[in-house]
N, C-alpha and C positions, 0 to 999 in steps of 0.2 A: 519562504519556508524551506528548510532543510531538505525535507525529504521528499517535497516535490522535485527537486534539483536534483537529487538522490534518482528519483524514479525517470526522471528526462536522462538520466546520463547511462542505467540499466536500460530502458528502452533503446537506444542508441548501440550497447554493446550485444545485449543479447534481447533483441526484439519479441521471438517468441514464446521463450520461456515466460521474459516480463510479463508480456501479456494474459498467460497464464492466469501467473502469480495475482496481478492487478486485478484480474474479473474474480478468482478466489477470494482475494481478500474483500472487493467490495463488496461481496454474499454478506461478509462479516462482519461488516465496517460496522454497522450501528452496535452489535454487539462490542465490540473492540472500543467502539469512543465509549460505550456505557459504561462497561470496567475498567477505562480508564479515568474516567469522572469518579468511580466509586472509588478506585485506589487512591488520587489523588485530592 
């Protein structure tokens, strides 16, 4: 998957922004896969 490679390679350059970013979005995650199911 893309964007797991995506997110191993930000992990790598900027570690604690990533991490941030990553625990924010998985708050969201289920949100985020739902309307993305519903757009697509």
């Amino acid at each position: 998957m893309k964007l797991l490679n995506y997110q191993r390679f930000l992990l790598l350059k900027y570690p604690t922004e990533t991490q941030r970013l990553i625990r924010e979005l998985s708050k969201h995650e289920a949100d985020f896969s739902r309307a993305l199911n519903s757009r697509f």
